[in-house]
N, C-alpha and C positions, 0 to 999 in steps of 0.2 A: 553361876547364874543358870536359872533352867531354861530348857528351851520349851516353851509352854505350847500345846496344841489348844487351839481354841477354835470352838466350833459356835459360833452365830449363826442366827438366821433372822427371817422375819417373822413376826406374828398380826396373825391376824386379830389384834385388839382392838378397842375402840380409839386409839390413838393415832393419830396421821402420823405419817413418814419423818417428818420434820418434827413434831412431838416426842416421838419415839426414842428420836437421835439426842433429843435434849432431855429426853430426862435421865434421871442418876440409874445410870447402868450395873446390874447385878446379875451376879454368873452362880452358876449352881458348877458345885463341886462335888465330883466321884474321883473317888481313888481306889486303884484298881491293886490288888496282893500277888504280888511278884517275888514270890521265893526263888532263888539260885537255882534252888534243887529241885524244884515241881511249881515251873512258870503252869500257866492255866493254856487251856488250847485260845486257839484267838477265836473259834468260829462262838464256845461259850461265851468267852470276854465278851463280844459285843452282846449275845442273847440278856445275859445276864446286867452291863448295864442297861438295856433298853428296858430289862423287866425292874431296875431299882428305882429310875425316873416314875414311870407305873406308879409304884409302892409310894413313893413323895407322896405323887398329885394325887393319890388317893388316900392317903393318910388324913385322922380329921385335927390334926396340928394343921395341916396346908390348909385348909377350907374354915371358911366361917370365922370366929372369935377364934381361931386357935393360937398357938403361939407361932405357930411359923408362916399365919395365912398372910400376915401382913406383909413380908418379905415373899414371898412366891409372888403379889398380886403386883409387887414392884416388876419384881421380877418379868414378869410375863407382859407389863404395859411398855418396857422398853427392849430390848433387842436381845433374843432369846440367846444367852451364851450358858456354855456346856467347858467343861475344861477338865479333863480326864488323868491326873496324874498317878504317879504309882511310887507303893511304898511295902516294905517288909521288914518283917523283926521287930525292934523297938519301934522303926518309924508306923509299921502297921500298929501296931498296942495303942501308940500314942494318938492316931485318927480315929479308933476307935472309943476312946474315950472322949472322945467330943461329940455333940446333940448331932443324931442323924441313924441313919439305918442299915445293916449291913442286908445282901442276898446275896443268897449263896446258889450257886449255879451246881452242873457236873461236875468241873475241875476248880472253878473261878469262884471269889470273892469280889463283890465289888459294894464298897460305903458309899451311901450317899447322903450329903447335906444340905441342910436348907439352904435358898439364898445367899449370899456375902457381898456387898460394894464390891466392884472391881479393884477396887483398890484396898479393900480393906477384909485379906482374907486372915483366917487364924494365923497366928506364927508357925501350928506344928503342919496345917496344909501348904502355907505358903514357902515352906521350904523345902518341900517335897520337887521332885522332878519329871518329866513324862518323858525322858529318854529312855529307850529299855523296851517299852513296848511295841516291840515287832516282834508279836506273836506269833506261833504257826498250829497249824493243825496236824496232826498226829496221822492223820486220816481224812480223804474229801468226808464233808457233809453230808448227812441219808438226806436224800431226796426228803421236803417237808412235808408235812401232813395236808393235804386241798382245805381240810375242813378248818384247819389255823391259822393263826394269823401270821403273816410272812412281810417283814422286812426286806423289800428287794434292792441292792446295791446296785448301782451305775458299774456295768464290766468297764468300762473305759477311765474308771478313776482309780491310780494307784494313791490308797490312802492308808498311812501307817496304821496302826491297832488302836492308836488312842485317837485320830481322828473318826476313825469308823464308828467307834464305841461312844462318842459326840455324837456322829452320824443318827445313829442307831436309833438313839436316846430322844434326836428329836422325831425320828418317824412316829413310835411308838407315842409321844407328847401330841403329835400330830392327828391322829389316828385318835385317842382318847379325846382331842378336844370335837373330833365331829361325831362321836357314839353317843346315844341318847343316855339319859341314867340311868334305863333299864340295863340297858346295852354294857354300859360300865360296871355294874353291879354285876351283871352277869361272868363279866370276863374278869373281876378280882376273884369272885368267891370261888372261878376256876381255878387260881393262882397265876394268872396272867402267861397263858400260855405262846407261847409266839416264837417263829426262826426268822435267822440272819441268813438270808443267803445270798448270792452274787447272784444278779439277773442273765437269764440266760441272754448273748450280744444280739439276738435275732427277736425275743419280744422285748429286748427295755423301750423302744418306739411306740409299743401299744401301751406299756402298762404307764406312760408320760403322759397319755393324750388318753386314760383309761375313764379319769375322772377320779382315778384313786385318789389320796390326798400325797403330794408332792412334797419334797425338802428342795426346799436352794438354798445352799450356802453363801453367805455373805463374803465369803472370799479370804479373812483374814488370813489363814495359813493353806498351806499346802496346795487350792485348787482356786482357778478361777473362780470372782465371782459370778453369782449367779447359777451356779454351776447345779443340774440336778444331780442330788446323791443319793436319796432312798425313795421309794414309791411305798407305801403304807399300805398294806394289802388284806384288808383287814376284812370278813366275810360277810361283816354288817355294812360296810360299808361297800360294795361292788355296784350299785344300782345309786350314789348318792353324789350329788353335784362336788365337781374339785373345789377343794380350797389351797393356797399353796401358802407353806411357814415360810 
């Protein structure tokens, strides 16, 4: 049996608190390519899932009459869950050939698919594991770019690779839902450029109370609830009232 990271949050939908919680909960699924011999650096892994979440919600299967807009819009009216496992070899072949999308980062692979019931995910994702990834870096991270958009981690939360990469996933979800459509349009046709990085322990205080857009996690694994884990640092957004997932 696997031991699942699952990253929840809340969203900000038209649905109350209590609604939320009652209605049929659906997790979106990324599985991240973990070969023996050339695991991905972990500081990619997360860039690259936060950039596949992106690529979803921007896709026009997710919106409108698509085919996958009706399960994202479930998705999104009850409790936003992210669930990152990892697979290679045949188990990678065989994620791949199921409806969803892959990106590809510097070192990283990471698929991602539409919606599924919590309880009702394919047989070749649901037997997949999310042990395994505690990634490392090769190397600290270059200093990000000012003029991009920056993923800031909470220094005081040790979180494995596949909860970061959950983490990650909902900043940049975050961040997307408060961009105007110009705003969005702008930042796909760039290819959705963005870094992961660890907040420095001396501004995460400002960039909380910045106005930026906030993640708190729901608490299920690894970190208290409630707990802040990314600040969404996005250039459109510096001057725009907080919302928090």
């Amino acid at each position: 049996m696997s031991h699942e990271t699952t990253s929840a949050a809340e969203s900000p939908s038209r649905t109350e608190p209590a609604s939320r919680d009652l209605a049929p909960q659906y997790v979106l699924p990324l599985v991240v390519r973990i070969e023996r011999a050339a695991p991905p650096a972990r500081t990619d892994a997360l860039e690259t899932a936060a950039r596949a979440v992106l690529v979803l919600l921007a896709d026009e299967r997710a919106a409108g009459d698509g085919e996958w807009a009706e399960a994202v819009r479930d998705w999104q009216d009850a409790r936003i869950r992210k669930v990152v496992r990892r697979a290679r070899g045949a188990e990678w072949r065989r994620a791949e050939a199921l409806p969803g999308i892959t990106v590809t980062g510097g070192t990283a692979e990471v698929r991602v698919f539409p919606p599924v019931p919590l309880d009702g995910w394919p047989k070749d994702l649901a037997r997949l594991q999310v042990s395994g990834t505690d990634l490392d870096d090769p190397e600290a991270p270059a200093a990000p770019d000012p003029a991009a958009p920056v993923l800031w981690l909470n220094p005081d939360l040790g979180m494995s690779a596949g909860k970061a990469m959950a983490q990650a996933g909902h900043g940049a979800q975050l961040a997307w839902w408060d961009l105007t459509e110009q705003e969005r349009t702008a930042w796909r046709d760039a290819g959705f450029p963005l870094a992961v990085r660890t907040a420095p322990r001396d501004r995460w205080p400002a960039l909380t109370t910045s106005g930026l857009p906030v993640v708190r996690d729901a608490g299920f694994t690894e970190i208290a609830p409630g707990s802040c884990t990314v600040v969404a640092d996005h250039p459109a957004l510096r001057q725009q009232p907080q919302m928090l997932l």
